[in-house]
Residue, then its C-alpha position, 0 to 999 in steps of 0.5 A: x500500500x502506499x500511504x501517501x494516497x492519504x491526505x495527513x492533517x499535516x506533513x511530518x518529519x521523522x529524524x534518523x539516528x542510524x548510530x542512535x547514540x554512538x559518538x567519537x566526543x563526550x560533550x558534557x552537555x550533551x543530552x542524548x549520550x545516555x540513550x545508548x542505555x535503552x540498548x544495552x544488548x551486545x553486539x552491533x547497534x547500527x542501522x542494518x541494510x533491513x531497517x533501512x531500508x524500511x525506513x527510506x521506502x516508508x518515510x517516503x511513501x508517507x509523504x505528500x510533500x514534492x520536496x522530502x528532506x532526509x536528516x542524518x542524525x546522532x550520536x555522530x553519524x559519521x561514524x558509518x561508511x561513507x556506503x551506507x549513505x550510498x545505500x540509502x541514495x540508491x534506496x532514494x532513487x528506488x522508492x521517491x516515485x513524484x518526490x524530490x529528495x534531500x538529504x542533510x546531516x549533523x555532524x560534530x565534524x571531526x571526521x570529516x575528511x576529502x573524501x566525504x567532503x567530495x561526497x557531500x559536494x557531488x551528491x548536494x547535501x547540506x552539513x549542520x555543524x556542531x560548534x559553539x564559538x571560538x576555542x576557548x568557549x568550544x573545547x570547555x565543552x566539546x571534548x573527545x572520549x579522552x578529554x581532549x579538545x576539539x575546535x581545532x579538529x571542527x575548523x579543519x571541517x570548516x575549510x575542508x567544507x569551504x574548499x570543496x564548496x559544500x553547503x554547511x551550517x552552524x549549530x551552536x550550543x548555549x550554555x552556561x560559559x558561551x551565554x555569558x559572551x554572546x558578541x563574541x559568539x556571534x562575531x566569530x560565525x561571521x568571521x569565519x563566513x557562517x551566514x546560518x547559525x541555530x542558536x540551542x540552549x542548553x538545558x530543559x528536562x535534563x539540566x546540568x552543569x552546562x545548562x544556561x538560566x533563563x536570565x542569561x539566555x535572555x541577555x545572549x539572545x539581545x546582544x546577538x540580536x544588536x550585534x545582527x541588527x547592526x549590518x547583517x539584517x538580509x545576509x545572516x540568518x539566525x533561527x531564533x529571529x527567523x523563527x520569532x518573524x514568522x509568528x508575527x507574520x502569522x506563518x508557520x516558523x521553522x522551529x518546532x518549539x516555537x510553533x503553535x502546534x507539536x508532535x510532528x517532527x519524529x525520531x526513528x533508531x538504527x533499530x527501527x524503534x520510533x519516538x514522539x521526538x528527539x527530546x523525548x527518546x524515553x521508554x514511554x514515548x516509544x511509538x512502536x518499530x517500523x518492521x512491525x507497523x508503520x511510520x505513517x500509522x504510528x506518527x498518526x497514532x492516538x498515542x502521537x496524537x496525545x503526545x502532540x496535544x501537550x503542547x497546548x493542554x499542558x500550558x499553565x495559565x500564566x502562559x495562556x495570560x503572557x502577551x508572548x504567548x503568539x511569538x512562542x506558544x508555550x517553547x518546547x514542552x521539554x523545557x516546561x516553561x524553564x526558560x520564559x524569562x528569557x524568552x520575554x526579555x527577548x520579545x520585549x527587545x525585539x517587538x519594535x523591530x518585528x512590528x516594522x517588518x510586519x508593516x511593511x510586508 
């Protein structure tokens, strides 16, 4: 059967963690590291030649969409062959029927060499990069298995990227030691000719020494906000203001958390298991396995359906009250509200700014 005959309330996405947790560093903030304790069983833990592909003729016989994006996610998903990702093209080609197919991955970058570099180029992906500033905030962090640094290894990607003209963004981690240097954050992307950056905080659910207070997210979103503003408005794009833009527009933002519905961004592990989302990789959010049913049935199941109404049904009512509310929606659930503080300080900052550009669309 092929479930794209049918007309779902709305698109969905599902990640893939074709390593599931696997990684090569051991960032201290990282957040997914302990997944790896949901699969304690010996032996292999990477996505098998079956699995995927189930997952590549579902996912796509789901859609309804012309353009279908592919996310290569971990862990570190080049810690796989450069062949299964060939594999997964070829499976591409085989099942996209009408669809057009991207593909696009995160990476930490420290394996990225020419010869992936020649794939990425040759093929059109597009890299996410993981790197939160210069050295001496980046390596605080993001360190390797041993304890060792690993900005230097991260900029070699960059020119590697740049030299074989691959098209790459950054992802930046926000915590408690890069929040506290937010033009220095953001003058070092723009130096080094990043014109994507997505801003994360660090924190939420699972907080740690790395977590960021909300006050101090509010602060690191203003000054890189100014510093924007300045002579970059229209030549770098910043997720967060992007995202707060299309609120005010009344469009759909391209973050999830900020949008007025969820549960429509899932996560799918090299073992075929399906999650509610990518946050939320715990026992009770699991939707099933693609062998035995479905991606399009478990992302419209009643347990996703229930999973996504927490988003509204859960807010408390000083958010229902906030005059913010239609610039964030309530944030991601995972964060259970944990970062408002900020997020006000940040619409307050920004309203005039976002008021004129409504004006004169």
């Amino acid at each position: 059967m092929r479930y794209a005959q049918f007309q779902p309330y709305r698109p969905f996405y599902v990640m893939a963690k074709p390593v599931g947790a696997a990684c090569n560093l051991a960032c201290d903030y990282c957040y997914y590291l302990d997944k790896a304790a949901l699969y304690p069983e010996k032996g292999r833990r990477t996505m098998s030649d079956e699995v995927l592909e189930c997952f590549v003729q579902q996912y796509l016989e789901s859609q309804v969409n012309h353009e279908v994006l592919f996310t290569w996610h971990g862990g570190e998903p080049l810690l796989l062959p450069q062949t299964f990702y060939e594999k997964a093209m070829a499976l591409q080609q085989r099942y996209a029927g009408c669809h057009h197919v991207d593909n696009c991955l995160q990476t930490n970058g420290t394996l990225i060499n020419d010869d992936w570099c020649r794939f990425f180029h040759d093929n059109g992906w597009l890299i996410g990069l993981s790197i939160d500033g210069p050295a001496c905030l980046h390596d605080a962090w993001r360190k390797n298995s041993h304890g060792e640094p690993t900005h230097r290894q991260v900029m070699k990607a960059v020119e590697l990227l740049d030299r074989h003209d691959v098209m790459w963004n950054a992802l930046c981690t926000v915590n408690s030691l890069n929040g506290e240097h937010p033009v220095e954050v953001y003058r070092f992307f723009r130096r080094i000719g990043c014109r994507y950056i997505q801003f994360t905080p660090v924190g939420g659910l699972q907080r740690n020494d790395g977590s960021i207070e909300a006050a101090a997210w509010g602060r690191f979103l203003c000054a890189v906000f100014d510093e924007w503003q300045k002579e970059d408005v229209g030549e770098v794009y910043v997720n967060i203001f992007e995202a707060t833009l299309a609120n005010y527009l009344g469009v759909t933002p391209g973050i999830c958390a900020m949008s007025p519905l969820c549960g429509h961004v899932g996560v799918v592990e090299w073992n075929g298991d399906l999650y509610s989302c990518d946050h939320f990789v715990f026992p009770q959010h699991r939707l099933g396995n693609i062998r035995q049913k479905t991606i399009y049935e478990m992302m419209h199941s009643e347990q996703q359906q229930a999973f996504a109404r927490q988003k509204t049904s859960g807010l408390p009512q000083t958010c229902k009250a906030c005059r913010w509310l239609f610039t964030c929606h309530g944030e991601c659930p995972r964060n259970h509200q944990y970062l408002c503080q900020g997020y006000q300080m940040f619409f307050e900052h920004t309203k005039e700014f976002m008021m004129e550009v409504r004006s004169e669309k």
